[in-house]
C-alpha positions as CSV (number, residue, x, y, z in Angstrom):
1,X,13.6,7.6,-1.4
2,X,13.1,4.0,-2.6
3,X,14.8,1.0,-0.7
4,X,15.6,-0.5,-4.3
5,X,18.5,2.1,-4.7
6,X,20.3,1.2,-1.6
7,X,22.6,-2.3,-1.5
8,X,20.2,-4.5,0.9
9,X,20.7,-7.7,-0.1
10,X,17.3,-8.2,1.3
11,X,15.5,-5.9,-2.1
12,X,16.9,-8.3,-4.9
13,X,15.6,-11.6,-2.8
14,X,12.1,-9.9,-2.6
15,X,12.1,-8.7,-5.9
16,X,13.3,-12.1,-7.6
17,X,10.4,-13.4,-6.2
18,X,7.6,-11.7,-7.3
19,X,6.7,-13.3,-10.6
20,X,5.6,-11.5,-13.6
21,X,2.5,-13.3,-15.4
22,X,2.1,-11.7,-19.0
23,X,-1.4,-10.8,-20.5
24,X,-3.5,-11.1,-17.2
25,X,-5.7,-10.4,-16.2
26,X,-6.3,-9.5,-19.6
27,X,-4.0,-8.8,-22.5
28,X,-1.2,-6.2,-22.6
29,X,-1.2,-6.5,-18.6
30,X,2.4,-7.8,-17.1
31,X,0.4,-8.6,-13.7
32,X,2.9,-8.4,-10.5
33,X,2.1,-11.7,-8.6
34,X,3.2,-11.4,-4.7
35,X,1.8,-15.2,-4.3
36,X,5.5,-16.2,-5.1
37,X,6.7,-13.8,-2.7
38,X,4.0,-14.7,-0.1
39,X,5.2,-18.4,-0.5
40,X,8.6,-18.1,0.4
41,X,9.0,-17.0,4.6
42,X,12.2,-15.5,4.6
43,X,11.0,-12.6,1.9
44,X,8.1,-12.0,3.1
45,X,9.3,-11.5,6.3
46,X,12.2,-9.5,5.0
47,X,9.8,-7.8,3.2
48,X,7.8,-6.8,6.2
49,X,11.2,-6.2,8.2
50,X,12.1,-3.7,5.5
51,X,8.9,-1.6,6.3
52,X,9.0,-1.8,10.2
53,X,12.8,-0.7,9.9
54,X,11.3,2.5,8.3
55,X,8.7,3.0,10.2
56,X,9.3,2.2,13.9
57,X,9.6,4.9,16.0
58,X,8.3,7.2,13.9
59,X,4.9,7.9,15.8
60,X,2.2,6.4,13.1
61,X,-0.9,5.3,15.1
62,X,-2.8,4.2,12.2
63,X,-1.7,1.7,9.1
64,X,-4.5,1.9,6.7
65,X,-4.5,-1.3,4.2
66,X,-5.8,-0.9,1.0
67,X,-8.4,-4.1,0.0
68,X,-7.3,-6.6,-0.7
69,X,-3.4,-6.9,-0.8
70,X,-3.1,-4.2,1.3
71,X,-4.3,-6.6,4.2
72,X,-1.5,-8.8,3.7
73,X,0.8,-6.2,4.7
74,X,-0.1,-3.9,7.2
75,X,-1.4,-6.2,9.8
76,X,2.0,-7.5,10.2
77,X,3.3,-3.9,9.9
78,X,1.1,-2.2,12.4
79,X,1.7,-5.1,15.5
80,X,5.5,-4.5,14.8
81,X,5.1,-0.6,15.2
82,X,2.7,-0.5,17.7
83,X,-0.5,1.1,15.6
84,X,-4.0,0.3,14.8
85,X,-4.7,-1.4,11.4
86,X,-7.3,0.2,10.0
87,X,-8.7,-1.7,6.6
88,X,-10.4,0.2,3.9
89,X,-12.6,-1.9,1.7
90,X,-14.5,-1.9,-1.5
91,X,-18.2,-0.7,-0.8
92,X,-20.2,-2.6,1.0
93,X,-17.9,-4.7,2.7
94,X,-18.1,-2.6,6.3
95,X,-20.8,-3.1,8.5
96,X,-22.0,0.6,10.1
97,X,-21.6,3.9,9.2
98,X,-18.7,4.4,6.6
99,X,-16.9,7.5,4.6
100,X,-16.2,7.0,0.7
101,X,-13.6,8.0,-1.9
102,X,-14.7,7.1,-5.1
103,X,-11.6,7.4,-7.8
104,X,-10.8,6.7,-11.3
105,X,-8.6,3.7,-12.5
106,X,-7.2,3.9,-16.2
107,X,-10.3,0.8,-17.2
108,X,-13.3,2.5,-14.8
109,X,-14.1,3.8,-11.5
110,X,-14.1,2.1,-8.3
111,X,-14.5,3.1,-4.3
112,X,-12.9,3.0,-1.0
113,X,-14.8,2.5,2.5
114,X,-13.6,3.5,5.7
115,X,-15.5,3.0,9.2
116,X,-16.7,6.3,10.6
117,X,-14.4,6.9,13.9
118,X,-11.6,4.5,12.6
119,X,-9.4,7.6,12.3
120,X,-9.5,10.5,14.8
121,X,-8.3,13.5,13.8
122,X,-4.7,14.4,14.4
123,X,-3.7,10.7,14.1
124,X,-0.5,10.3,11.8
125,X,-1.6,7.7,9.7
126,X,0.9,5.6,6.9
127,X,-1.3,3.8,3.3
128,X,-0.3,0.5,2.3
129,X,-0.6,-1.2,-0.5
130,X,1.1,-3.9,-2.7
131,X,1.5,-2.0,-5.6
132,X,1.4,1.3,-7.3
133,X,0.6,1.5,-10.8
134,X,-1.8,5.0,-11.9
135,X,-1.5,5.6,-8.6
136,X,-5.4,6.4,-8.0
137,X,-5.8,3.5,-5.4
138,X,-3.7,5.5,-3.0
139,X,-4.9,8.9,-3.7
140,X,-8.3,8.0,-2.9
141,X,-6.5,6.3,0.4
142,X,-4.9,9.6,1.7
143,X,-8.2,11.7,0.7
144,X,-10.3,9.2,3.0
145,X,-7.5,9.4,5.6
146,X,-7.2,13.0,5.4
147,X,-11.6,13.7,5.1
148,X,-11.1,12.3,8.7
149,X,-8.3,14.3,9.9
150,X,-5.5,12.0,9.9
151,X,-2.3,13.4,8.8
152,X,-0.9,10.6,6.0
153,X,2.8,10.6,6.6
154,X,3.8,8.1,3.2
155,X,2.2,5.5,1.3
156,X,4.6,1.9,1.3
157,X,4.3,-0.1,-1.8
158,X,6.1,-3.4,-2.2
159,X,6.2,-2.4,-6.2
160,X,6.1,0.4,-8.2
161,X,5.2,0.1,-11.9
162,X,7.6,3.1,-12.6
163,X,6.2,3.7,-16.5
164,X,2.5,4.5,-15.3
165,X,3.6,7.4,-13.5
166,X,1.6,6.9,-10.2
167,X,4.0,8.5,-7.9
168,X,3.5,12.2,-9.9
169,X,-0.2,11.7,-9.0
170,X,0.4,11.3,-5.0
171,X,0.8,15.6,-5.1
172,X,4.0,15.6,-3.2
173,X,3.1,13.0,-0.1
174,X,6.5,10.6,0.3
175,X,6.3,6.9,-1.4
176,X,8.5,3.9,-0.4
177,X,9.1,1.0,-2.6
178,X,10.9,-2.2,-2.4
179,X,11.3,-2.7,-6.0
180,X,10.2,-1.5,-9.2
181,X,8.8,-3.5,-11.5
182,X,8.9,-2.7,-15.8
């Protein structure tokens, strides 16, 4: 279920503030810009409202933010819930002992980090991220969270870029989106 196809007033604010920049960052790309939405206090805050509402009393110990928009996110998400933010970066960004997930994305590969001992096993542990597109960024998220026992109970996206299909990639595990973007 997707907040978009309820009547919260609260989804067309956020979603008329995301701006659409054509042809970057290269052409053919309609990039999803949250700056707009990041600029404006009332949707963002909406925006992160919208996500505790789900998620509050739901027993998630981890939120696991995807670099770099990710971090934006579930900070605020994981204070209002009561649960650990837990970032997972782009290699070599961690200091210590890390686990990887490399993954494909539709123009090359790329690689998640993740501190060993972040997650303990058994944790129930939510992915967020600012978008979904291929959906590969958030696959390689719940295989990281799940290598370490975690249980990943949804991924939250603020967007979901519908035509690319991501969501058929996630093999079954629950999304929730604000908005989707064409």
């Amino acid at each position: 279920m997707s907040a978009y196809r309820d009547e919260d007033p609260r989804i067309h604010a956020i979603k008329t503030r995301i701006r659409v920049v054509p042809n970057f960052p290269k052409p053919g790309i309609m990039f999803q810009d949250i700056t707009t939405l990041l600029l404006n206090p009332k949707a963002f805050k909406d925006t992160i409202d919208l996500f505790v509402e789900r998620y509050k009393g739901k027993n998630i110990s981890v939120v696991a933010g995807i670099e770099a928009r990710g971090f934006i996110f579930g900070p605020p998400i994981a204070l209002a819930i009561g649960a650990k933010f837990v970032p997972l970066r782009k290699p070599k960004k961690l200091p210590g002992e890390v686990i990887s997930e490399k993954y494909i994305l539709e123009y090359g590969r790329d690689c998640l980090e993740m501190h060993v001992g972040a997650v303990k096993s058994g944790e129930r542990a939510l992915v967020v991220d600012d978008l979904i597109a291929t959906g590969g960024t958030l696959c390689a998220a719940m295989n990281l969270l799940e290598r370490a026992g975690a249980e990943v109970v949804e991924c939250a996206c603020v967007i979901e870029l519908p035509d690319l299909k991501g969501r058929e990639r996630l093999n079954g595990k629950p999304l929730y989106v604000l908005v989707e973007s064409h």
